[in-house]
N, C-alpha and C positions, 0 to 999 in steps of 0.2 A: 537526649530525650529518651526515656521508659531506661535509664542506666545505659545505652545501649550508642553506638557512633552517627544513630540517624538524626538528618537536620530535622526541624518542621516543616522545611519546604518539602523534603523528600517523603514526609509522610505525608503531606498535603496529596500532593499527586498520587500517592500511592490510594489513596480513598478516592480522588477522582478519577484515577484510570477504573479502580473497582465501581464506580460507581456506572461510569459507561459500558464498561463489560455486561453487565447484569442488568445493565436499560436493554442494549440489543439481544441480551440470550431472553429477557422476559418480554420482548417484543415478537419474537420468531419462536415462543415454549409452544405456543398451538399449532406451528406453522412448518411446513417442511423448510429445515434451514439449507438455504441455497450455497452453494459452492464459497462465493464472493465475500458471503455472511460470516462461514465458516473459515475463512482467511481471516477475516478482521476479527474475528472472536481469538483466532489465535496469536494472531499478531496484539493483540491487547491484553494477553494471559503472560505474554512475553514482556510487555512494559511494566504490571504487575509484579513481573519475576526480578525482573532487572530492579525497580525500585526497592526490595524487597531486600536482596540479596546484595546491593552496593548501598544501601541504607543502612545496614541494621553490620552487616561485616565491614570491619576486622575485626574479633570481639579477644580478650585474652581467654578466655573459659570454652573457647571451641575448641573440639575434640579433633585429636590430628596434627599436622605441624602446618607453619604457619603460614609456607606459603600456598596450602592447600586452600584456604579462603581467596586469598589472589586467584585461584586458576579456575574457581567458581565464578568469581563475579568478572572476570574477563573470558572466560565462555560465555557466560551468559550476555554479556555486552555486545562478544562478537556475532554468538549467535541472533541475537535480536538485531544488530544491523543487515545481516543476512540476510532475514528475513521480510524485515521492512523492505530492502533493493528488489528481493522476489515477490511481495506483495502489487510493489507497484509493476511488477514488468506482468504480471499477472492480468493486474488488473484493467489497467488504461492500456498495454502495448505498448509501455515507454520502452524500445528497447536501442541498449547504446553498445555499439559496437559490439555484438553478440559473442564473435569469436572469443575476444579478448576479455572480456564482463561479463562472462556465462558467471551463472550461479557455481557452478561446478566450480569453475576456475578460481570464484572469488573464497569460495570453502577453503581449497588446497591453499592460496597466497595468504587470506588469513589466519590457519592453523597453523602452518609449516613456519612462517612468521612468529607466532607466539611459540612453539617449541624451540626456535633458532635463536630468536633474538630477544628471549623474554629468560622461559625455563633455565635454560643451557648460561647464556652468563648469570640468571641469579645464584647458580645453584658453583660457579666460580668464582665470583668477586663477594657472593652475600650481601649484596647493594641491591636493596631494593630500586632507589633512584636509576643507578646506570641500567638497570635492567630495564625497566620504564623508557626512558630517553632511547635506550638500541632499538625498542621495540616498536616507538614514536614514530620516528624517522623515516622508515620506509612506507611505514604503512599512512602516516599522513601522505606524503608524498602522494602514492596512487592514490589515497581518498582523494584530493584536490584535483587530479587527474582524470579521475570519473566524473565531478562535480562540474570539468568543463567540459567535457564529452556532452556528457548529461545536459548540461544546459543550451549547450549551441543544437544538441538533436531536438530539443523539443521549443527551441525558439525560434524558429522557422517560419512563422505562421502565415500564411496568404489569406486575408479577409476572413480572421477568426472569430469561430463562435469564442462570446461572451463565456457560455460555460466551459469549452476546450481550454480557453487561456487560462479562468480561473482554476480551473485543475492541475495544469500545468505550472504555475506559479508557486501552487501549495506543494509539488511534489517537488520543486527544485528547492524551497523551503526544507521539506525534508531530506532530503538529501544533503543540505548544508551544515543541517545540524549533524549527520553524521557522521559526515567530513570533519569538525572541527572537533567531535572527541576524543581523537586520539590528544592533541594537542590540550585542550581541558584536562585532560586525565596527568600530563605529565607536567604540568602549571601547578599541580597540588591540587589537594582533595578534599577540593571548596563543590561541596555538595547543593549548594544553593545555587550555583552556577551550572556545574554539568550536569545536575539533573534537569535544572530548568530548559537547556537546551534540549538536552533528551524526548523529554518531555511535550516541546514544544513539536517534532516533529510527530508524537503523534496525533497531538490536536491535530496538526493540518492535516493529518490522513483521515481523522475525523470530521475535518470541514469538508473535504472531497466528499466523503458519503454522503453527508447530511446537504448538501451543493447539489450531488447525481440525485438526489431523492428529488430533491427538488426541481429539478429539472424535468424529471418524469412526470411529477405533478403538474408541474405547467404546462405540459406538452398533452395533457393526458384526453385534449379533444381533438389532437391530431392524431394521436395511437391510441380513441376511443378504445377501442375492442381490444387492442394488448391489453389493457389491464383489466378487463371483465368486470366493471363496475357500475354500468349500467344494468338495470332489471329490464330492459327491454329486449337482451341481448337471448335471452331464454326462447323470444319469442321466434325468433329466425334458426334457418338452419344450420344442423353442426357446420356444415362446409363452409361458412363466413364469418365462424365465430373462430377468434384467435384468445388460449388460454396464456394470462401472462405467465404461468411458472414453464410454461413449453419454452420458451423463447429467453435466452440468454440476456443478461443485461448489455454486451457488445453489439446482439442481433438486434436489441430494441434503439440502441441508438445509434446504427446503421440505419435501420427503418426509416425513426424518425429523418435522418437526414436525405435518402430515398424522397421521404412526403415533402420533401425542402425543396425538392428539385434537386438538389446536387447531383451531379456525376459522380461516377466509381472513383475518377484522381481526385477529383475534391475532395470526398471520404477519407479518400487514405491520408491526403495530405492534414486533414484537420483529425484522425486518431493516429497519423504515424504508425500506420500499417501499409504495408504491400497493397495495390491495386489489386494483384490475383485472392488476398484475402478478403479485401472486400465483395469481392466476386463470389467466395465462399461460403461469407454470410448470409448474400441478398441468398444467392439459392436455397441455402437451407430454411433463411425467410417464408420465400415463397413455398418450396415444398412443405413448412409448417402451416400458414396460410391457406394452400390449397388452391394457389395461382401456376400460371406457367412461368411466366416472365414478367419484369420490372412495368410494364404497359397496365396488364392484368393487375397488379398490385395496386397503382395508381391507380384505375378506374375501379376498383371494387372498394376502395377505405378512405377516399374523397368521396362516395358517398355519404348523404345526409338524409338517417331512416325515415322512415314515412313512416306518420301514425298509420 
């Protein structure tokens, strides 16, 4: 396609990932862009990149030798799975065995990886292939390894919210797909395939979002005053009005689950946080709020205004 090694699938996606990028930056261009926004703006400049740069390379007319295009679009591969693991531990608190699956750690095993078992014998046998296959091996291995970490830490659930599981399913989704590219990559370089996987994992990460939005919207008469969308809210005092950009999207659905009745272990147990972070939350809740304790919060946002 355009002379060039890109499939039509891969430029498909590549206009629909552009396409979602530039919904949420023209969704939030008036609007202060929050933390969580600005993750996913980046983590989508990175699917962008990656289509972009394993679409359109290995070309013969680039400048440089040749396995410098290689160590572009496997940067950039790696770097994007990086970042999607850190998005999500970011974002929901999936986090899996911390010690061993830190960010940090996963950086050092997958570069030191691609210099050992990638770089070093291609640049000894001149095999692309074996180079590929050495470099497969270990690093599928631990993907598969994380992917069941991952999945037994977030399938736990005790009497789970509807929307916890659905998040949770999407992000073990992705996580699979990024488990299975090493393995796609070294199958041959059927673009229609391991982009589509690729690919797929960011939909889910975009089904998450557009899930949490939705979720907030539904909820939006129990955490009235979190999101400051009544006009009547002007009319009472600052001290009982809660501004939604004050308040985290973790603290907002802490809250809501607060107004649910739950307990602090039920919380943790249904976002897979620590009890004492929950505990972290609600406080800075309430001292955002302008309550003392968990009593106070309940009786002041179970009310229902009077004209």
């Amino acid at each position: 396609m355009f002379g060039t090694s890109i499939h039509w699938t891969t430029f498909f996606y590549l206009l629909v990932d552009t396409f979602i990028v530039l919904l949420i930056f023209y969704h939030h261009s008036t609007k202060k862009i929050l933390s969580n926004h600005s993750r996913f703006l980046k983590l989508g400049l990175l699917f962008i990149t990656y289509n972009a740069t394993g679409g359109f390379l290995p070309f013969e007319n680039f400048p440089g030798p040749f396995i410098l295009q290689y160590v572009i679009t496997y940067g950039v591969a790696i770097t994007l799975c990086i970042y999607l693991i850190y998005y999500l531990y970011k974002e929901y608190d999936i986090l899996v065995v911390r010690m061993h699956f830190s960010i940090q750690n996963l950086v050092i095993l997958a570069s030191s990886s691609f210099i050992m078992l990638f770089l070093i014998p291609y640049f000894l046998t001149s095999s692309l292939y074996w180079a590929r296959v050495l470099f497969t091996i270990p690093i599928s291995i631990m993907a598969f390894i994380f992917l069941w970490f991952f999945y037994k830490r977030i399938s736990n659930l005790e009497n789970p919210n509807r929307f916890f599981l659905r998040r949770n399913k999407f992000s073990v989704l992705s996580i699979s797909c990024i488990a299975l590219l090493p393995i796609l990559t070294v199958i041959g370089d059927y673009q229609w395939l391991t982009f589509t996987t690729m690919n797929i994992a960011f939909y889910a990460v975009t089904a998450i979002k557009i899930d949490s939005h939705l979720y907030f919207l539904e909820n939006k008469t129990k955490m009235y005053k979190v999101f400051a969308w009544n006009e009547k809210q002007s009319k009472y005092p600052a001290k009982d009005k809660i501004i939604y950009e004050n308040l985290t999207r973790r603290e907002i659905e802490v809250g809501l689950s607060i107004l649910s009745n739950l307990t602090y272990k039920e919380i943790a147990k249904d976002l897979f946080i620590a009890k004492n972070t929950v505990s972290k939350h609600a406080s800075n809740i309430f001292k955002k709020t302008g309550v003392k304790n968990r009593r106070q919060f309940l009786s002041r946002f179970r009310k229902k205004f009077k004209k």
